[in-house]
C-alpha positions in Angstrom: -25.1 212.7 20.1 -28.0 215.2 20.0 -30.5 213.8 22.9 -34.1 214.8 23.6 -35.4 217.1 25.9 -35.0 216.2 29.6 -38.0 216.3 31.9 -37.6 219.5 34.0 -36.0 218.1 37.8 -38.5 220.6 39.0 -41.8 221.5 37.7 -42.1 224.8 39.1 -40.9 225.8 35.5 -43.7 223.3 33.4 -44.8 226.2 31.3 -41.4 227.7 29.9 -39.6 224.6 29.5 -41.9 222.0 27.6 -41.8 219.7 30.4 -42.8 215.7 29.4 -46.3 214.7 30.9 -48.6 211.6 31.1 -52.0 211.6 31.0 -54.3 211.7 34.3 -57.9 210.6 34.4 -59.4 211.2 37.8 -57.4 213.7 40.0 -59.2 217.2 38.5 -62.1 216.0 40.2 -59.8 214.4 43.3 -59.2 218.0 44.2 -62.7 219.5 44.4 -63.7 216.8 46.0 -64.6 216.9 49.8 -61.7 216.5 52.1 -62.6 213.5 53.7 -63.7 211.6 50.5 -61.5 208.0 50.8 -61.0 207.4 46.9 -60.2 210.3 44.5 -59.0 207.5 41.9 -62.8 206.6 41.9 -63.5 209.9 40.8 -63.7 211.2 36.5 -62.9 214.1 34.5 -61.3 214.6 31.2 -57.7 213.8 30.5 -55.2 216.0 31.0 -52.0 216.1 28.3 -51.1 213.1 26.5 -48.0 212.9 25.1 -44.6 214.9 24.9 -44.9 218.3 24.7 -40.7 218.1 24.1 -40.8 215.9 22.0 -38.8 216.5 18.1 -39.5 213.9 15.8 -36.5 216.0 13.5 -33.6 214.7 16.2 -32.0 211.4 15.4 -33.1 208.4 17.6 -31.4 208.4 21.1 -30.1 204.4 21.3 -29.8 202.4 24.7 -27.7 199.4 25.1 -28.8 197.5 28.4 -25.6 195.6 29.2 -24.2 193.8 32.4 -27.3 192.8 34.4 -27.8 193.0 38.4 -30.3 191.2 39.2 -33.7 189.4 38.0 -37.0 189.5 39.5 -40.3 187.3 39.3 -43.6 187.0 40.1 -46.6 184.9 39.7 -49.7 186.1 38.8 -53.2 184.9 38.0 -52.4 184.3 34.6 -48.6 183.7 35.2 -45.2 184.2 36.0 -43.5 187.9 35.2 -40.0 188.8 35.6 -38.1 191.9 35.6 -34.7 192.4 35.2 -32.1 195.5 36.1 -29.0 196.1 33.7 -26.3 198.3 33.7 -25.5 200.0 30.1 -23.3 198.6 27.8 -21.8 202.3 27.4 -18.9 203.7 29.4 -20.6 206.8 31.1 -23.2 207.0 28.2 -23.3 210.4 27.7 -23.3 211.4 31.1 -27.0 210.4 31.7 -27.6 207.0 31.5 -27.5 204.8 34.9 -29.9 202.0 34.3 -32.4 200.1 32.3 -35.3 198.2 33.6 -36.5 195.3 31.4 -40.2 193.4 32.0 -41.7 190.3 30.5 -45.6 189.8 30.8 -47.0 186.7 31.5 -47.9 186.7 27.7 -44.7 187.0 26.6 -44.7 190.7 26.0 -41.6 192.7 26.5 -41.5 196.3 27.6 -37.6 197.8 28.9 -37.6 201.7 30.0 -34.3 203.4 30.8 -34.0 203.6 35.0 -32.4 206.2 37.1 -32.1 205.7 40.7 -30.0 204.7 43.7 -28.9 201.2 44.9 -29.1 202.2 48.9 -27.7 200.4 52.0 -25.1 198.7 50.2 -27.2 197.2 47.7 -29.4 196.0 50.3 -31.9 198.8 49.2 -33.1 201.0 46.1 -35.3 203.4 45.1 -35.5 204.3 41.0 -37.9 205.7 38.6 -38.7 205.7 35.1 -39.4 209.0 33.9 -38.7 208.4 30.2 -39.5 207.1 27.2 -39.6 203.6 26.1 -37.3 201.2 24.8 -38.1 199.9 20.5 -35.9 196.7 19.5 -33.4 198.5 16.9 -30.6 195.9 15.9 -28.4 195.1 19.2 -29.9 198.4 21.3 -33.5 199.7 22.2 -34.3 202.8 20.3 -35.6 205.1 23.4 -39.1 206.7 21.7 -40.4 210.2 22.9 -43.5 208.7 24.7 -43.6 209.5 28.5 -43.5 206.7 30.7 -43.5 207.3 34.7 -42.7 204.7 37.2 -41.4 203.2 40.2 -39.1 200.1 41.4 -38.6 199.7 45.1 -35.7 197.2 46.6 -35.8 195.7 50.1 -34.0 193.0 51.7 -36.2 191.1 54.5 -36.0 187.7 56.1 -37.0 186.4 52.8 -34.4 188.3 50.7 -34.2 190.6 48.2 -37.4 191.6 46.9 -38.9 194.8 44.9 -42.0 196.5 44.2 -42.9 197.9 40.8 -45.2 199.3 38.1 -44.8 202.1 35.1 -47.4 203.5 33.9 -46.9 203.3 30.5 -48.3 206.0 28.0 -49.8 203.8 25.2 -51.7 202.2 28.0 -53.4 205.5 29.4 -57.2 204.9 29.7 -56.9 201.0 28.8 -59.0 198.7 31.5 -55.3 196.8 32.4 -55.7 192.9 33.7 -54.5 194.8 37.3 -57.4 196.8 38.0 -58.4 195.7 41.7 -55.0 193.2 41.9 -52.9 194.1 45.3 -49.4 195.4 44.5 -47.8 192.4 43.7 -44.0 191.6 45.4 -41.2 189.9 43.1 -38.7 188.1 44.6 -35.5 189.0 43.1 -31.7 187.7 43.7 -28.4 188.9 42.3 -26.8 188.0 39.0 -23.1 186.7 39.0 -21.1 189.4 40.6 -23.8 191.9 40.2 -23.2 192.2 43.9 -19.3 193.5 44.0 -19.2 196.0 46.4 -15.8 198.1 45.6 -16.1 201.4 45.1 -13.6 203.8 42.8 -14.0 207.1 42.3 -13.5 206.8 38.6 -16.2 204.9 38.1 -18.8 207.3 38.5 -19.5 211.1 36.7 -21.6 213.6 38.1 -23.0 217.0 37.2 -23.9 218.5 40.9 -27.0 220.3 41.1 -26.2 224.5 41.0 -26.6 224.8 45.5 -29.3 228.1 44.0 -32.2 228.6 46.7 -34.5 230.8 44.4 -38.0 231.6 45.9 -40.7 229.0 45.8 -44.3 229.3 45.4 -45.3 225.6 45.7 -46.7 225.8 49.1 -48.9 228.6 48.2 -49.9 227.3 45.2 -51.0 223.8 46.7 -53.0 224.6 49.4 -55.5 221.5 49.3 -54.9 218.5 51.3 -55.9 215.5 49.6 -54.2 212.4 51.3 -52.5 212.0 54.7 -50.2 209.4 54.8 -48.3 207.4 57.2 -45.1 204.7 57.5 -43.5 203.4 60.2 -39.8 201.8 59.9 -37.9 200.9 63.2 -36.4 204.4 62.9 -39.8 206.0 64.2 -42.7 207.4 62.2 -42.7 208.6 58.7 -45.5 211.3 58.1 -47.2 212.8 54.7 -49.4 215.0 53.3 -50.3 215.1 49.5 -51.8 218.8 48.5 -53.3 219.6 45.3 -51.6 222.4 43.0 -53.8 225.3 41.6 -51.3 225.0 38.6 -52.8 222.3 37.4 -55.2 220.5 39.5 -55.5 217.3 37.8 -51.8 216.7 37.4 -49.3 218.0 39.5 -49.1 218.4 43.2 -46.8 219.1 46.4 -45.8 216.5 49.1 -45.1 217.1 52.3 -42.4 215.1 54.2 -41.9 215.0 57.8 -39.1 212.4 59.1 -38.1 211.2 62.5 -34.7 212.8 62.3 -36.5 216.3 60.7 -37.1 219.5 62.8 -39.0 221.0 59.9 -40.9 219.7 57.2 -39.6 219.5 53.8 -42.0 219.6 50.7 -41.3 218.2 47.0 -43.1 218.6 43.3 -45.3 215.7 42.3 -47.2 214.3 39.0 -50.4 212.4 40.3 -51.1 209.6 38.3 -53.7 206.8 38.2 -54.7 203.4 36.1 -57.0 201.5 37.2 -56.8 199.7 40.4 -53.5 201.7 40.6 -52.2 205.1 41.9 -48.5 206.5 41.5 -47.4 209.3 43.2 -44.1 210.3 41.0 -41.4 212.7 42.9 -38.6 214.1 40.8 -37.9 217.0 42.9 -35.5 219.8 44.3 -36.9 219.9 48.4 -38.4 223.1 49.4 -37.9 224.0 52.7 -39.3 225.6 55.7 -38.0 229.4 55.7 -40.4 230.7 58.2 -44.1 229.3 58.5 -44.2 228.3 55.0 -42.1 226.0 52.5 -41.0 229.0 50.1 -37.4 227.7 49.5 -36.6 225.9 46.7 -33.3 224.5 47.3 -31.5 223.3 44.0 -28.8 221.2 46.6 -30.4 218.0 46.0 -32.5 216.0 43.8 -34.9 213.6 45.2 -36.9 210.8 43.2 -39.2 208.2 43.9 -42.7 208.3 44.9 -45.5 206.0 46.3 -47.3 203.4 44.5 -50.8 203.1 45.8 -54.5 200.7 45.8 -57.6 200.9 47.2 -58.1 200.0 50.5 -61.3 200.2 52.4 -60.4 203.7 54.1 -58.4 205.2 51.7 -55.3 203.2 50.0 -52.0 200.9 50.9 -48.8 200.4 49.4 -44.9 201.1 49.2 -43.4 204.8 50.0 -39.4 205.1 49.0 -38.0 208.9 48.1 -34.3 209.0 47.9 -31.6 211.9 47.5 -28.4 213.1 45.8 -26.4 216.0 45.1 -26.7 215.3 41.2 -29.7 214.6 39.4 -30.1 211.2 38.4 -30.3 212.1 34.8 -26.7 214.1 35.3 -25.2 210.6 36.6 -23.6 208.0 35.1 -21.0 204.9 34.9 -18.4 203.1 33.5 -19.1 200.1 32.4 -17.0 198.2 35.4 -18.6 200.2 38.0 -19.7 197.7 40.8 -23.0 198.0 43.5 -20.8 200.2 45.7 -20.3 202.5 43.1 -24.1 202.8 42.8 -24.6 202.8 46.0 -22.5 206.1 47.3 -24.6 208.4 45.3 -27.5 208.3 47.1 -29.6 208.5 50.4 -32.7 207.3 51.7 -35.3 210.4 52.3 -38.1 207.7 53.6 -36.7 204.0 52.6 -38.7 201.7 51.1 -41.8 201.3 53.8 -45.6 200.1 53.4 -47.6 203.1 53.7 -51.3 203.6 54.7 -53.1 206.9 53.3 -56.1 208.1 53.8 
């Protein structure tokens, strides 16, 4: 079946390739700002793009069919309980491109289910996915998957307590709206397995991947983002996790270039960014080739591996808090997929932890 147009893994090409893009409110202003202001999401300037710039209301509706699912999630709110659910799809391999589907219910009874790519980590005892799609529309026994652009995070962690993940999307039709989370800390749902959603055999012909092409073309990210607008930093028993968000001349209210430094990483690796805010809320959205250090500068784009994830952010006194989790693999997630007996090890070979899901303090 004919499918829409992909977002771009890397946005170094936005221009030529009609890349999908949410709206931002606040960051145009976030990057003139001076460097040691503590809250760029308090800043305003006009909207950037709204909407699809991809999108082809002529092709015929792309259909998901959430199937098996992994695990359910709740949490209670002030005015009460959400859940959120992970399913595998119904369809064997899908197309090549379909790995997950992430579906919510409000605490008014409202239901919202995105398509998810991402990687089950650890064993299952970790994940990092994104939404970076559009959304799900009730169409007989599937979701008919809109052209809207939705961006979005869900982080997995197992602690003393258990599984538990954090999450938001930042839904398109919601751009601008007031939202009941506005000034709310990040939330954590409590989550546990479904019945054998926690198999852990892995078979090779369970999974299908397109690997990315191995190309190192030039990059001119580095050059191009030569603002710092957030330092950031998380700490994991591993050692200290360091950041440093930098504003893009490309398009200063949008996009931007973070920079990664691990305990395990000589040099510092650098990956494309949208820069997105709702009230009360900032998401910092990776889907990303790395760029790497080639001399004193990251000008090496390195189309090896594909990293997604991000950090989901609020207001804090001297800056903001909240979750960090980037994860890689040698295919993009989009180019990954499934049979429909594929088990949590499957899911979980195809990925590594870049920084695993950590609190993170920026400022």
């Amino acid at each position: 079946m004919t499918r829409q147009a992909r977002p771009s893994t890397d946005v170094s090409g936005l221009f030529t390739s009609g890349m999908a893009t949410l709206v931002v409110l606040a960051w145009g202003a976030a990057c003139s700002a001076p460097a040691d202001h503590h809250h760029p999401l308090a800043q305003h300037s006009p909207p950037a793009i709204t909407g699809n710039p991809a999108a082809d209301p002529t092709l015929p509706p792309r259909l998901g069919r959430p199937g098996r699912l992994l695990l359910g999630c709740t949490t209670r709110t002030a005015r009460g309980p959400e859940t959120a659910e992970l399913y595998a799809s119904a369809v064997d391999f899908d197309d090549g491109r379909q790995s997950f589907f992430l579906k919510r219910l409000d605490s008014a009874g409202r239901e919202s289910v995105y398509p998810l790519h991402g990687h089950f980590l650890d064993g299952g005892r970790s994940g990092i996915f994104m939404v970076h799609d559009g959304k799900g529309v009730k169409d007989g026994d599937a979701y008919r998957i809109d052209q809207s652009v939705n961006m979005g995070v869900l982080f997995l962690r197992t602690a003393d307590s258990g599984l538990s993940a954090i999450l938001d999307v930042f839904a398109e039709e919601n751009v601008g709206e007031p939202g009941e989370k506005a000034g709310r800390p990040l939330g954590e749902y409590s989550c546990r397995w479904a019945e054998e959603g926690r198999r852990l055999s892995s078979q090779r012909e369970h999974v299908r991947a397109q690997p990315n092409s191995g190309a190192t073309p030039p990059s001119h990210w580095y050059r191009e983002s030569d603002r710092a607008l957030l330092t950031c930093r998380a700490v994991s028993p591993a050692g200290e996790y360091r950041l440093e968000l930098r504003g893009s001349k490309i398009w200063p209210g949008h996009l931007g270039f973070l920079v990664v430094q691990t305990p395990v990483m000589e040099q510092p690796v650098g990956y494309n960014v949208h820069m997105l805010e709702s009230p009360g809320r900032l998401l910092i959205h990776a889907h990303s080739f790395p760029h790497r250090t080639k001399a004193s500068m990251l000008d090496t784009l390195e189309e090896t591996e594909t990293v997604i994830g991000g950090l989901l952010l609020v207001p804090a006194e001297t800056g903001y808090t909240g979750w960090i989790g980037l994860a890689g693999s040698s295919a993009d997630p989009f180019n990954l997929s499934f049979s429909r007996d594929a088990t949590v090890g499957d899911y979980a070979a195809q990925g590594r932890a870049v920084v695993p899901p950590l609190p993170v303090t920026c400022r």
